[in-house]
C-alpha positions as CSV (number, residue, x, y, z in Angstrom):
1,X,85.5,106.8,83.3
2,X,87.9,106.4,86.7
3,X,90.6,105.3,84.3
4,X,90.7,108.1,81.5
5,X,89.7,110.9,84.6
6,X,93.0,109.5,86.3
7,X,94.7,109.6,82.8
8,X,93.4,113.4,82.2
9,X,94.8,114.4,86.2
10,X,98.1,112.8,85.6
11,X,98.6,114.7,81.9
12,X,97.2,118.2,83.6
13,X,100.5,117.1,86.2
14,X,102.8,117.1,83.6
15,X,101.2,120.0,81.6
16,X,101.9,122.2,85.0
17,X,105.7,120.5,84.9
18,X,106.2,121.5,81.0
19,X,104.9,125.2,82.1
20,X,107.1,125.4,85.5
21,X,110.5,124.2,83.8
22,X,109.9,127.4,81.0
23,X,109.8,130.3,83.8
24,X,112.5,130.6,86.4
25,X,109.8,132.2,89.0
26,X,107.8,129.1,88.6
27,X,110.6,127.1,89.1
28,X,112.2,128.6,91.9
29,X,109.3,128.0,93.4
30,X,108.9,124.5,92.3
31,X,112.7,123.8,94.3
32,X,112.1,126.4,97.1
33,X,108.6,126.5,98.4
34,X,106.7,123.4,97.3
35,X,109.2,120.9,98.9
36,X,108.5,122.4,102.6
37,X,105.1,122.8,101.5
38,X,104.6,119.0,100.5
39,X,106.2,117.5,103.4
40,X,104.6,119.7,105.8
41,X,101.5,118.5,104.3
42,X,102.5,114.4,104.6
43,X,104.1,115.1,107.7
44,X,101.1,116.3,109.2
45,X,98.5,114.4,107.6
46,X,100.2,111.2,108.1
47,X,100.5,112.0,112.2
48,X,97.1,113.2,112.2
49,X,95.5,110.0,110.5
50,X,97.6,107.6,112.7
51,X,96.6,109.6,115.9
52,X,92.9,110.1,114.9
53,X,92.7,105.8,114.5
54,X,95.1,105.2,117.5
55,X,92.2,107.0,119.6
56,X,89.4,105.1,118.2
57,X,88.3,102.4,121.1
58,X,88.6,99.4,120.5
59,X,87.4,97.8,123.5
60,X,87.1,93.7,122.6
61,X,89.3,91.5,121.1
62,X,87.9,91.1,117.2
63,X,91.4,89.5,115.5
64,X,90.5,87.5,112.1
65,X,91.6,83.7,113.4
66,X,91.7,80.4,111.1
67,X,93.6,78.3,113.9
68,X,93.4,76.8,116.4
69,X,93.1,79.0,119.9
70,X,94.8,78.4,122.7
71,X,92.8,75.5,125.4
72,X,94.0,72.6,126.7
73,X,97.8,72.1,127.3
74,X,97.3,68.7,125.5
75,X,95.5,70.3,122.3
76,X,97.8,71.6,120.0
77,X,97.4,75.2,118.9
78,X,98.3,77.9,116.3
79,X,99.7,80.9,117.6
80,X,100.4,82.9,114.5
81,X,97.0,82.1,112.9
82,X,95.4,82.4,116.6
83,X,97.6,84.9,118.9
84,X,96.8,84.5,122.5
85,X,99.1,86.7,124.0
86,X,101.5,89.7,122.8
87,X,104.4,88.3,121.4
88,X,102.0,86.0,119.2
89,X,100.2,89.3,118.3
90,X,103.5,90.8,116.9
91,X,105.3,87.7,115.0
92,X,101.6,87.8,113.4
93,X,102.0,91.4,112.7
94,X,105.9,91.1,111.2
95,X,104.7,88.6,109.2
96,X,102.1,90.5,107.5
97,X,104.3,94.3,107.2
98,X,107.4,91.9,106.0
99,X,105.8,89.0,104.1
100,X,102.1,89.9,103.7
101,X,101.2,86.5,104.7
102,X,97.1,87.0,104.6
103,X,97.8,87.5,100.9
104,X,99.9,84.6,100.1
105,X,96.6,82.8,101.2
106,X,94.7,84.6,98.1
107,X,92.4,81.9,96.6
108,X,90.3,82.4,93.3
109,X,87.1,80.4,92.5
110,X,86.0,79.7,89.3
111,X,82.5,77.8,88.7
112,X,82.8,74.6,86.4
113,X,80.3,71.7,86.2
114,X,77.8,74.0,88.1
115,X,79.9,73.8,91.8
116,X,82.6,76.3,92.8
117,X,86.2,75.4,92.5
118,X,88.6,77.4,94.5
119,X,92.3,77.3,94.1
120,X,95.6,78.9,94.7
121,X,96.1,82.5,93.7
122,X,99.8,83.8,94.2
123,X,100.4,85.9,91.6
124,X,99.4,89.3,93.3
125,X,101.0,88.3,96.2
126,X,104.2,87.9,94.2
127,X,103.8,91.4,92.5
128,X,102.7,93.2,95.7
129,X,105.8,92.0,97.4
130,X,107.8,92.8,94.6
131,X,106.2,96.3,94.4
132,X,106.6,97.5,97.9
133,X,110.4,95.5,98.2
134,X,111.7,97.7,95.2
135,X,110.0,101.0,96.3
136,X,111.7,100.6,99.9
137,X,115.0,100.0,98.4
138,X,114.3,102.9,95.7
139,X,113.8,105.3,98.5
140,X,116.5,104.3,100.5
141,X,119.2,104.6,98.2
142,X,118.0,108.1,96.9
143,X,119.1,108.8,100.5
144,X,123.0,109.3,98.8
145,X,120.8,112.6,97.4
146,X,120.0,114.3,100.8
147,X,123.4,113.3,102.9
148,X,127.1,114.4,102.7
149,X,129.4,111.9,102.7
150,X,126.8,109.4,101.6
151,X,127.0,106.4,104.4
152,X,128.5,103.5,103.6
153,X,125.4,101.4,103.6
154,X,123.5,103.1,100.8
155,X,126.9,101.8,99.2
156,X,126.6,98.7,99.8
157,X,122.8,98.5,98.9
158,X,123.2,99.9,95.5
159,X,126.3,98.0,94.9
160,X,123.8,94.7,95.7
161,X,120.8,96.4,93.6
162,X,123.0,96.7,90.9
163,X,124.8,93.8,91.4
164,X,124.5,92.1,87.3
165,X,125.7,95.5,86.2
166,X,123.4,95.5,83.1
167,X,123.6,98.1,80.9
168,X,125.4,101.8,81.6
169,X,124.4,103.2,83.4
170,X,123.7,100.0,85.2
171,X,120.1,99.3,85.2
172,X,118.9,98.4,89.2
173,X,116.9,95.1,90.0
174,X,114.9,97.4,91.7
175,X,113.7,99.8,88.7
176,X,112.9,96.4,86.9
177,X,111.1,95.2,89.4
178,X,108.9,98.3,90.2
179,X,107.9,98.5,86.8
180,X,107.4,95.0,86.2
181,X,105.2,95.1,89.5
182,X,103.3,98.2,88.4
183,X,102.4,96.8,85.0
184,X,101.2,94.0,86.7
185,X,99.1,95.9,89.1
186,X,97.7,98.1,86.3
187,X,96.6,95.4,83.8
188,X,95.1,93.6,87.0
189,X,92.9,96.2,87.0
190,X,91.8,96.9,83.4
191,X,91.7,93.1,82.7
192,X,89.8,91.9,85.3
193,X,86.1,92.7,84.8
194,X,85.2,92.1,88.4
195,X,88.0,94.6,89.3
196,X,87.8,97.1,86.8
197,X,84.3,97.6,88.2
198,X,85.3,98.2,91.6
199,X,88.2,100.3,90.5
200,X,88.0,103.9,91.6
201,X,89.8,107.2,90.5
202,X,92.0,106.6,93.4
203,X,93.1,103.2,92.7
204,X,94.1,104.4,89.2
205,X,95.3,107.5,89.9
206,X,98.2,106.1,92.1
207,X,99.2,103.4,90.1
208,X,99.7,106.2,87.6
209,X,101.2,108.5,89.9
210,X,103.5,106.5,91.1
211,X,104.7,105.5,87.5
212,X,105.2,108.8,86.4
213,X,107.7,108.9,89.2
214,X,109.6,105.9,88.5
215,X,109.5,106.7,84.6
216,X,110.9,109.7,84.8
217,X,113.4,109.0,86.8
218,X,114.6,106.0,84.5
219,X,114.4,108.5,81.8
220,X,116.9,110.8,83.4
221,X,119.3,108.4,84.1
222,X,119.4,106.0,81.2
223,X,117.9,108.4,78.4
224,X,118.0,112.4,79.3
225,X,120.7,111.9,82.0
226,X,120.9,115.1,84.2
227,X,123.7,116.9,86.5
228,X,123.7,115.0,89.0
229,X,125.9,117.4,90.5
230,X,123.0,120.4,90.4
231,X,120.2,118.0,91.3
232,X,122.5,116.9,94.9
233,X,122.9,120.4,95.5
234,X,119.1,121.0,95.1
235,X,118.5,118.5,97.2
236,X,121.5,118.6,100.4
237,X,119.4,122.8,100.2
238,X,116.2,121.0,101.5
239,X,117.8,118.8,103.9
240,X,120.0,121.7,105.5
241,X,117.0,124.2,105.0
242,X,118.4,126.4,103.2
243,X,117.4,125.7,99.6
244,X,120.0,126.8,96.5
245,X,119.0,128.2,93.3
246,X,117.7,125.7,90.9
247,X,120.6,125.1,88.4
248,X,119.8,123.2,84.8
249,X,118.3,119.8,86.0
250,X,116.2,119.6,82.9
251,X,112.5,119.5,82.4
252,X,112.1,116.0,83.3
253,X,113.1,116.9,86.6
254,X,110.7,119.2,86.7
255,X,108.0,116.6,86.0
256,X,109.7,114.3,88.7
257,X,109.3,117.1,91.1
258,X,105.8,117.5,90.1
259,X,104.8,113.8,90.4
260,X,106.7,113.4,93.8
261,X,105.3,116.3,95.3
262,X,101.7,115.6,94.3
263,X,101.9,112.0,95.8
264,X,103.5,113.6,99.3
265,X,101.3,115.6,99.5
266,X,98.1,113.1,98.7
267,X,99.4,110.3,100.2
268,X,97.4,111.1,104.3
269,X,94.1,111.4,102.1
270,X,94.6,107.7,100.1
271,X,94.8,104.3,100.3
272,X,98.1,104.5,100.4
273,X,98.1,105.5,104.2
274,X,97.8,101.7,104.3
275,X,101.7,102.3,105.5
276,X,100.7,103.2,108.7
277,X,97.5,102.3,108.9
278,X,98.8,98.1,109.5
279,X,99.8,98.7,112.5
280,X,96.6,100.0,113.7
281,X,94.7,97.0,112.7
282,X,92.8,95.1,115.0
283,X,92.1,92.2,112.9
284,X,95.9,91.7,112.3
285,X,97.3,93.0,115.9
286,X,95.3,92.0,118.7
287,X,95.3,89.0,121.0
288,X,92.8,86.6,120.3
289,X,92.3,86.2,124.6
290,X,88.7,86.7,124.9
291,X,88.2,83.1,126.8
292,X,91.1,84.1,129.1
293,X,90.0,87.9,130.1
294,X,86.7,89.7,130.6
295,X,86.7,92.9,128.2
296,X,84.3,95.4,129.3
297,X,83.1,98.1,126.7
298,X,84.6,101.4,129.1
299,X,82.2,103.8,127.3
300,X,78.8,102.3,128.0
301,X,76.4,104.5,129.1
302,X,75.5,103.5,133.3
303,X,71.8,101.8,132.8
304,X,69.3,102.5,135.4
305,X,68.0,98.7,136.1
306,X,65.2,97.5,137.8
307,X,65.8,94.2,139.5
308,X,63.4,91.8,140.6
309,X,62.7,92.5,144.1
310,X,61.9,96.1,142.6
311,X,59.2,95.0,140.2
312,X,57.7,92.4,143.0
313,X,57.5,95.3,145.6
314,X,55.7,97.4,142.5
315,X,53.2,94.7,141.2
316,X,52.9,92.9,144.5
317,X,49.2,93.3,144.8
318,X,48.3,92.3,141.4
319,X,50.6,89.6,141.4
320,X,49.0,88.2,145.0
321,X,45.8,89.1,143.4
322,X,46.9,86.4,140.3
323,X,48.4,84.1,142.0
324,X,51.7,84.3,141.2
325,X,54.5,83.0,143.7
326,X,56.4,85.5,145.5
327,X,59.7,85.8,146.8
328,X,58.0,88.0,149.8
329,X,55.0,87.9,151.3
């Protein structure tokens, strides 16, 4: 049911697209209010998620180790798998944003003979790199849409992403490899029995959401290819504030549009704030130096204690009356 409700939300998205791109007033709209509108949403969501988990306390060290900690000089130790001190802390942390290096450790256990065997499981790895590599360099170059003259590096970067020069227009290693990745990711999840039962709406639903926006823009530059020329004027509007009339970029821009905006604008209230959320981690990006320092928990409450002396001066009697020993007579 999570799958087909996320297939029924992403047709009612392009349903909304097929009826913007047949009125003007709708799409004038579509190209002049709902940009600002969307990124004022992910702008603000994504600040106030990142703030409202920077202020959580976190007052003692809870980092996930598999190491060895720092001891002795003479004891050899791990300090990416078992950070003692800051600079530890962040090659851990480059590792997992650049490399995702927890998940190259993925095992999988299957039970044969009666006993559980575990082996090596780098396939989603593989894919999940693959995935969020392409998107990055997807994004970047659609920078050569939002600046005039287009700087030289976003050159240079499709040049490279384009580098086999397959098909014309050329088809990008990165388009490939999103896809590829995103198929991958998908079928993972409808395969799988164990996963397809965990699956929610939301792990669907921006799979989906996120191939609607590479697929369409594939199909407007390889199938339905549309002015460029009117779509970079669109777009250098938005980035100078001050948003042109939308010329004929086609309805498949319109269902672009429609798909980009929705995941902006969605993106603080998903899993997807995963982006920021890494850095905030403190399994990934504390210290592991509870041996070294004393953490005290700042918030406790002060507790009213009764110490010993207290109680003897309160039960002396009784206790002299028992027998018991006494620190005072």
């Amino acid at each position: 049911m999570n799958l087909i409700g996320s297939i029924i939300a992403i047709s009612l998205l392009t349903l909304l697209a097929l009826g913007i791109s047949a009125s003007r007033d709708l799409s004038g709209v579509l190209t002049a209010v709902v940009p600002y509108v969307a990124f004022a949403v992910f702008l603000c969501g994504f600040v106030y998620r990142i703030l409202k988990w920077g202020s959580a306390p976190v007052p003692f060290r809870i980092p996930t180790t598999c190491g060895q900690a720092e001891s002795l000089r003479w004891i050899r130790r791990e300090p990416l798998e078992n950070p003692a001190g800051a600079w530890s802390a962040a090659g851990r942390m480059a590792l997992e944003v650049l490399l995702f290096r927890s998940l190259f450790r993925n095992t999988r256990v299957e039970i044969a003979g009666g006993r559980p065997v575990y082996g090596s499981a780098k396939w989603l790895w593989f894919f999940a790199l693959l995935f969020h590599g392409s998107l990055l360099v997807i994004v970047l170059r659609h920078l050569r849409f939002f600046v005039e003259p287009i700087v030289p590096w976003v050159d240079a970067l499709s040049a490279l992403d384009g580098f086999f020069e397959t098909g014309a227009p050329t088809l990008y290693l990165s388009d490939a490899g999103l896809l590829l990745a995103l198929a991958f990711l998908f079928l993972r999840r409808v395969v799988v029995a164990r996963l397809r039962y965990l699956s929610l709406f939301t792990d669907y639903f921006a799979l989906l959401l996120i191939a609607g926006v590479a697929v369409t823009g594939l199909a407007m530059r390889h199938v339905f290819p549309a002015d460029l020329n009117a779509v970079k004027t669109l777009t250098l509007g938005w980035a100078t504030l001050s948003p042109a009339a939308a010329g004929e970029t086609g309805i498949l821009f319109s269902m672009h549009l429609c798909f980009v905006f929705t995941l902006m604008a969605w993106f603080p209230v998903s899993k997807l704030m995963h982006a920021g959320g890494v850095f905030l981690s403190p399994t990934r990006g504390q210290a592991n130096d509870s041996r070294r320092r004393r953490h005290v928990n700042p918030w406790n409450a002060p507790v009213k204690v009764h110490t010993y002396e207290e109680y003897e001066d309160e039960f002396r009697d009784k206790m002299k009356a028992a027998g018991l020993p006494l620190e005072k007579e």
